[in-house]
C-alpha positions, 0 to 999 in steps of 0.5 A, spaced: 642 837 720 647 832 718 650 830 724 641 828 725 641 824 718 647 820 720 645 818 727 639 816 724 643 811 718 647 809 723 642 807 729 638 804 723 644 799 721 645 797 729 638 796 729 636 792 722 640 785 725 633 785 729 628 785 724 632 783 718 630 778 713 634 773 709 634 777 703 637 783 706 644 785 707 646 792 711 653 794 712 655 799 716 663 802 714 667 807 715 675 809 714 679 815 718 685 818 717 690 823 719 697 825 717 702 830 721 708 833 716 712 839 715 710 842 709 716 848 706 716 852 701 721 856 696 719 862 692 714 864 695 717 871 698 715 868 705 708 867 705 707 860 706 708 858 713 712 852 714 712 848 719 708 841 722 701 840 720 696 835 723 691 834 717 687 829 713 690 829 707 690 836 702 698 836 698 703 839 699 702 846 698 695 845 701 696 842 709 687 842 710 683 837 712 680 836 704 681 830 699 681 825 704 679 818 704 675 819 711 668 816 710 662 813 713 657 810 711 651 804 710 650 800 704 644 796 703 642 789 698 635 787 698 634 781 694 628 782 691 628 775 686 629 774 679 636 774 680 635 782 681 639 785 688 635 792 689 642 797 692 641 803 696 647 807 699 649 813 704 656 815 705 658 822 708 666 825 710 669 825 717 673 829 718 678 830 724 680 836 723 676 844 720 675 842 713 677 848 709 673 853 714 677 855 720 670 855 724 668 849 722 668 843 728 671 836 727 667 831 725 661 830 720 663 837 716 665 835 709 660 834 706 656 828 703 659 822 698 655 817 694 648 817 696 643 813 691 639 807 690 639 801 684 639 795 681 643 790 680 642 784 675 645 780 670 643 786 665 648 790 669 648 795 675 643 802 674 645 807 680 641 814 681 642 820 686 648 822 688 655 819 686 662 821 682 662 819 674 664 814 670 671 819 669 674 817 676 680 813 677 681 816 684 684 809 686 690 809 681 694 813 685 697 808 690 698 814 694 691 818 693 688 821 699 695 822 702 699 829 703 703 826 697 697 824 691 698 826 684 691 830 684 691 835 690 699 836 687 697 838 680 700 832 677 693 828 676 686 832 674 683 834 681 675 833 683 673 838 678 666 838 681 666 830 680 667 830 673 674 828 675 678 824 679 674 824 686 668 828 688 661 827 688 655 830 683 648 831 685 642 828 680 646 822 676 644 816 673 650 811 672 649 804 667 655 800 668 656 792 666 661 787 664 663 784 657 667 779 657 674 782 657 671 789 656 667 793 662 663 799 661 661 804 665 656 811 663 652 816 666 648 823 665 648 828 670 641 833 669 642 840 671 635 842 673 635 848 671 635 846 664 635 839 662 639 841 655 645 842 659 645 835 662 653 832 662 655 826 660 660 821 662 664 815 660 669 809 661 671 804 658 676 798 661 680 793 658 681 786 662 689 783 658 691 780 664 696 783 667 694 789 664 689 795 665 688 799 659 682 804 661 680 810 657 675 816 659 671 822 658 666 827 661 663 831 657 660 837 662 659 844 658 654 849 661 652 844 666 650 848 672 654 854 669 661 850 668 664 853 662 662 852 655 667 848 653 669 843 659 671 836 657 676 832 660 678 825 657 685 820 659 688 814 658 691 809 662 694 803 663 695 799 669 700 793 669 702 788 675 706 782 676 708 778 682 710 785 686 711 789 681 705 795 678 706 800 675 701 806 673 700 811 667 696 816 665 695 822 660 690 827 661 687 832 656 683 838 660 680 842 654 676 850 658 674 856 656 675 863 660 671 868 661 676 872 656 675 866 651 683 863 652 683 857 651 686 854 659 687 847 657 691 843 661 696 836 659 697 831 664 702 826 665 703 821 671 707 815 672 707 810 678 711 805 680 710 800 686 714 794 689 711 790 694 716 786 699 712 782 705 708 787 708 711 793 704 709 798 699 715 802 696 712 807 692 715 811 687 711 817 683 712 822 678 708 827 673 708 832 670 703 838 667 702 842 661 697 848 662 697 854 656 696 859 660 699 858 667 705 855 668 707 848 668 708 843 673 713 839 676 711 833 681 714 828 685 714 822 691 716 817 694 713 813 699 713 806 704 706 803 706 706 798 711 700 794 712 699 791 718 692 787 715 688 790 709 684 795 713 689 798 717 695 801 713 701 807 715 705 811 711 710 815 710 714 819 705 716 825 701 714 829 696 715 835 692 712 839 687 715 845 683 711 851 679 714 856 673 708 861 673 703 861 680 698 854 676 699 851 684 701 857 689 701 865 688 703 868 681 711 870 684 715 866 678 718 860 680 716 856 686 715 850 689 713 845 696 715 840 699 712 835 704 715 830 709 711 826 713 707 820 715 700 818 718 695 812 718 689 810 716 683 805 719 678 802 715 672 798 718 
């Protein structure tokens, strides 16, 4: 069915160049990747199979096809006068491996990404339909959607059912406009089955210049049966200068479990990158604080060479050690390391 959904989109944008009017703009895009590494493990009482894997992206403990940044899509803008821009979007993963399900064939397997219609004007941008929350800054790790990105590796919050950085939730409403130097981002997400369990999102960026600053929330308790207690809130800061940048966050994720422990979790992330001619080097540390299960420990460091800005190699090292089974099996200490390269294309 999906694949029969995509043909259509996709026909439907080869085909628009023929009739399309003026005011109309449709885009056919898409990215694809994939990456070959040898993972190890240390710890685990032989039960990770170490060896070279090729994949999309997954961490370093986790060699899959999921997380990754393979996409294709079509994006439409309508000008419908009054300085008013009607936007309309559809985006589905590509996989060129088995996703998580060893039976699965690759291709259109991953599941569906934004999906939405909107408005655009100088009163701000209005999406709905299918989209991540405001809480997402995916794009701050210059290593995301590769084996080495913070969130598959425990340093950052993960996807968290699109509460958090990356992943996608169904019937949402997003506002997002411009201030000046302040920019503003909300959104609600109905849970159909019953509307007071709604959750929220909301983010707030600071222009200083050479600086980002940039808070988060999200707010999804109950929703969809998620815990009672499931917020999540960060703070940030993106500096750059010349060929310097440098990232840092801090998360607080607050849950609750079925035995009513509280299984908070402290993220604390730090990027660095120098750019030399068509170069990246990227360094990345971080670090979580959960409550009741373990801490972790997390590292890499990379280069990236961009041959143009829609075709980009990397290759790199990372590791990431755990002291009571919060990213592998409950069996003490335990860590892994990845270390490979792979490419990416985007159109």
């Amino acid at each position: 069915m999906k694949k029969q959904i995509l043909a259509v989109a996709v026909a439907g944008a080869f085909a628009v160049p023929a009739f399309a009017a003026a005011d109309s703009n449709v885009t056919l895009f898409g990215q694809l990747q994939t990456q070959i590494v040898h993972h190890s493990a240390s710890g685990d009482g032989g039960t990770f199979d170490s060896g070279f894997r090729q994949h999309d992206a997954g961490g370093l403990g986790s060699p899959r096809d999921n997380g990754g940044p393979n996409r294709i899509g079509v994006m439409v803008n309508h000008d419908i006068g009054n300085g008013l821009t009607a936007l309309a979007k559809f985006e589905t993963d590509f996989q060129t491996g088995a996703s998580t399900n060893p039976s699965d064939e690759a291709g259109f397997n991953g599941g569906q990404r934004d999906i939405y219609v909107g408005l655009d004007g100088n009163f701000g941008r209005v999406i709905a339909g299918r989209m991540s929350s405001s809480y997402s800054t995916a794009g701050k790790d210059p290593l995301n959607a590769t084996f080495m990105q913070g969130r598959a590796n425990g340093a950052r919050l993960g996807g968290d059912g699109g509460f958090g950085n990356g992943s996608y939730v169904d019937r949402g409403v997003r506002y997002s406009n411009s201030f000046g130097m302040v920019s503003l981002d909300v959104g609600m997400f109905i849970d159909n089955g019953d509307d007071s369990d709604t959750a929220f999102s909301g983010r707030l960026n600071f222009d200083l210049g050479d600086v980002d600053l940039y808070v988060a929330h999200a707010d999804a308790g109950d929703y969809e049966g998620r815990d009672s207690r499931s917020r999540n809130t960060k703070v940030g800061a993106d500096w750059s200068t010349g060929p310097f940048r440098l990232v840092g966050e801090v998360e607080d994720i607050s849950r609750d479990s079925v035995g009513g422990l509280s299984t908070d979790v402290n993220t604390y992330f730090l990027s660095g990158t120098y750019t030399m001619g068509r170069n990246d080097f990227v360094l990345n540390l971080g670090h979580a604080r959960r409550d009741n299960d373990g801490n972790i420990d997390y590292a890499a460091i990379a280069v990236k060479h961009n041959f143009s800005n829609r075709v980009m190699a990397f290759a790199g090292v990372g590791y990431a050690s755990e002291d009571d089974g919060a990213i592998g099996p409950d069996t003490g200490d335990l860590s892994f390391t990845g270390v490979g390269g792979g490419m990416r294309v985007s159109f």
